[in-house]
C-alpha positions in Angstrom: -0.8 -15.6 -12.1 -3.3 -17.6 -10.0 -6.5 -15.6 -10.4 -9.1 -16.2 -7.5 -12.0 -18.6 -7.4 -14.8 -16.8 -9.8 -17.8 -15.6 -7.8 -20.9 -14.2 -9.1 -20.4 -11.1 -10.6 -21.5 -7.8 -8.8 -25.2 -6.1 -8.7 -23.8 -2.4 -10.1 -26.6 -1.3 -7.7 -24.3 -3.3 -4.9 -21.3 -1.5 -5.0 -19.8 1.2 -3.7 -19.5 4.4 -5.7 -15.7 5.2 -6.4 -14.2 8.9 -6.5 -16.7 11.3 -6.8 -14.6 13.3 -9.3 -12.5 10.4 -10.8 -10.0 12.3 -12.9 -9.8 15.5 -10.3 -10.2 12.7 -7.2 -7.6 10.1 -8.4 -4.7 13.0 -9.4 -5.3 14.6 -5.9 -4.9 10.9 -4.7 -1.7 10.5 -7.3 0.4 13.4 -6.0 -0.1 13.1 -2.4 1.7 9.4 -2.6 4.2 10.8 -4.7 4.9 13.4 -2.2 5.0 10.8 0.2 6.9 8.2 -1.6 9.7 11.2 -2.5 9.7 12.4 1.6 9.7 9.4 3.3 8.1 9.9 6.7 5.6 12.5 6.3 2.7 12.2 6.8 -0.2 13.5 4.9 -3.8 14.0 5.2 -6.1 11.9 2.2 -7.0 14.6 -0.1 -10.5 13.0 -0.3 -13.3 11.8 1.1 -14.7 8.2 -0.4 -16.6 5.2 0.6 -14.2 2.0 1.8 -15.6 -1.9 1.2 -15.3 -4.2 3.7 -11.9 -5.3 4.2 -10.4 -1.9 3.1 -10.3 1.3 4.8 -10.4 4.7 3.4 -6.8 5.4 2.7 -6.2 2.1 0.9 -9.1 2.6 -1.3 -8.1 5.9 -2.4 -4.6 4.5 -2.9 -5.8 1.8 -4.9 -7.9 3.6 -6.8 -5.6 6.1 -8.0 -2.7 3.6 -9.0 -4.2 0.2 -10.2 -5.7 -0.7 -13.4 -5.8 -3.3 -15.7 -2.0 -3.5 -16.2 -1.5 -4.4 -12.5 -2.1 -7.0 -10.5 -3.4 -6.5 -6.1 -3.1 -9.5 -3.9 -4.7 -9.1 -0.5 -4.5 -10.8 2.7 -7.1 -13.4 4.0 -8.9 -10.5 6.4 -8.8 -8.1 3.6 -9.7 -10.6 0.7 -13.8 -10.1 0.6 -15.6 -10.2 -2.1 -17.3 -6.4 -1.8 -13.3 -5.5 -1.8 -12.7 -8.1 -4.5 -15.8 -6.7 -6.8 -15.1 -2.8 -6.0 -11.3 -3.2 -6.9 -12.2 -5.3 -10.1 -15.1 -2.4 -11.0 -13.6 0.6 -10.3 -10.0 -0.1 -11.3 -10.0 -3.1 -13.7 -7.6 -4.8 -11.9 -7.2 -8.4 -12.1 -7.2 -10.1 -8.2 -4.5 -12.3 -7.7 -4.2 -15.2 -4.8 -0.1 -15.5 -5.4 1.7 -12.7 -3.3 4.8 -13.2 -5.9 2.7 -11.8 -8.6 1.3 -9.1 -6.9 2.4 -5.3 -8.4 0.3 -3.8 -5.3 -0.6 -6.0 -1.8 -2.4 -5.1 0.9 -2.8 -5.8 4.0 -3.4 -5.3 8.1 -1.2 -4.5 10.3 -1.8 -7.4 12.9 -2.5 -10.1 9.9 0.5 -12.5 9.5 3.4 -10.5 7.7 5.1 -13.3 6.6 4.4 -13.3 3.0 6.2 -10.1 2.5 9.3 -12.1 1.9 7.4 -13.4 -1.0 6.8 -9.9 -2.5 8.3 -9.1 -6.3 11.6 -6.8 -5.4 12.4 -6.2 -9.4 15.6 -7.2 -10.8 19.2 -4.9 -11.8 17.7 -4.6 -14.9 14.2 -3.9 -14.0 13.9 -2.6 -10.5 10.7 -1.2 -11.1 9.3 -4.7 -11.9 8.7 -4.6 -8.3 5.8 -4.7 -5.3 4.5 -1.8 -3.6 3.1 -3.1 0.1 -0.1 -1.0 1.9 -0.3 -1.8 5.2 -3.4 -0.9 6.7 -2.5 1.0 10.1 -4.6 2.3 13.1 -2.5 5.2 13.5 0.6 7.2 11.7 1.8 9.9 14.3 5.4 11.4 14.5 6.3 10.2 17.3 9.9 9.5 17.8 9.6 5.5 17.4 11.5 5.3 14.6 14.3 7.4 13.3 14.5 7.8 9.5 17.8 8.5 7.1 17.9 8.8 3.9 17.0 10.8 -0.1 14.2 12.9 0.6 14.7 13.5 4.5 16.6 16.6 5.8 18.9 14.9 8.3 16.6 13.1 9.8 12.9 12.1 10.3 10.2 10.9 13.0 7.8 8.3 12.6 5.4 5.6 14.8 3.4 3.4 13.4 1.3 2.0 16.1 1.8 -1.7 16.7 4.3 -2.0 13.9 5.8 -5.7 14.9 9.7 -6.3 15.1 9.9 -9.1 12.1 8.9 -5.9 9.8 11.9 -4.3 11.1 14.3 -7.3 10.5 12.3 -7.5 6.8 12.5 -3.9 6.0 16.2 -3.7 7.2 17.2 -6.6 4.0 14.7 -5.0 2.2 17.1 -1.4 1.9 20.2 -3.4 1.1 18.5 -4.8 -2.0 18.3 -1.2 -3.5 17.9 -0.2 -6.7 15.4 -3.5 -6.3 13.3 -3.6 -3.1 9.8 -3.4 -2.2 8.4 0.4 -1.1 6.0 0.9 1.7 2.6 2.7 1.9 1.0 3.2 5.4 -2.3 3.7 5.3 -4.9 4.7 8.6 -7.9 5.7 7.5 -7.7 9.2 6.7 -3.8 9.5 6.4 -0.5 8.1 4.7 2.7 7.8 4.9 5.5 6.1 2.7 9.0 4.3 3.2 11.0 4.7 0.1 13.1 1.7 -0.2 16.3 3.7 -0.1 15.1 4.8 3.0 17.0 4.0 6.1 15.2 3.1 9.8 16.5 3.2 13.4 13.9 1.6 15.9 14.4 3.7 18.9 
């Protein structure tokens, strides 16, 4: 693991305050991505409401918050990478901040950065598939729009979904991405106030 460059450690008085109810906030938090991670393609509201750092935006906090900890390691991109969303992540969570995408268990990043590291992302191995990345990408908007069509375990027939200015290398990415299954690399879309998930055994027509 590469860790990042060590800054001076955070005023308490500086940060951010985290859930307001951790153990109530974080499980609300928990079982709306598992909902979405087990029906790809829905989309649901953040169950809370809680302060972002710069760099981050609501959604990804919360998601953050409720899944990372000292066990797991976040890489973010260059435009997320600031040190109030270094410092909040590394209080609140206890997770170490890595600058190598292949070590990451959770990155995180925006929409129009450069995508191109997600080739780099940990997809697990036949014996450990789990040992794999989870991607948040920071949206503008998740409607259900029919933009994309979606197949697949948890979708009856079929499902809608549009992520607003979701570029087409993602596509030709997520496309290998499903034939690597059980290994792969699953999908959290985050706007601000909602998410979304693509299962990796989920299947996508662009229409």
């Amino acid at each position: 693991m590469t860790p990042q460059p060590q800054s001076p450690p955070a005023q308490t008085s500086d940060l951010l305050p985290g859930f307001d109810h951790a153990a109530f906030d974080s499980n609300a938090v928990f079982r709306a991505l598992l909902d979405a991670m087990s029906r790809p393609g829905r989309i649901y509201d953040l169950p809370v409401n809680i302060s972002a750092p710069d760099g981050l935006n609501k959604a990804a906090t919360a998601t953050l918050l409720a899944m990372a900890d000292m066990d797991t390691t976040v890489w973010m991109s260059p435009n997320c990478a600031t040190k109030a969303a270094g410092d909040h992540l590394k209080f609140h969570c206890g997770c170490p901040i890595s600058t190598d995408v292949k070590q990451a268990d959770f990155a995180i990043a925006r929409i129009s950065d450069d995508l191109s590291f997600v080739t780099d992302l940990a997809v697990g191995n036949a014996e450990y598939p789990d040992q794999s990345a989870t991607l948040i990408l920071m949206v503008d908007e998740i409607s259900d729009r029919p933009s994309m069509t979606l197949k697949g375990p948890g979708i009856k027939d079929t499902h809608s979904l549009c992520i607003k200015g979701l570029p087409e290398s993602f596509h030709a990415w997520r496309a290998e991405n499903h034939h690597l299954f059980p290994c792969g690399v699953d999908v959290i879309f985050a706007s601000d106030t909602q998410i979304a998930a693509l299962s990796r055994t989920t299947r996508i027509e662009v229409n």
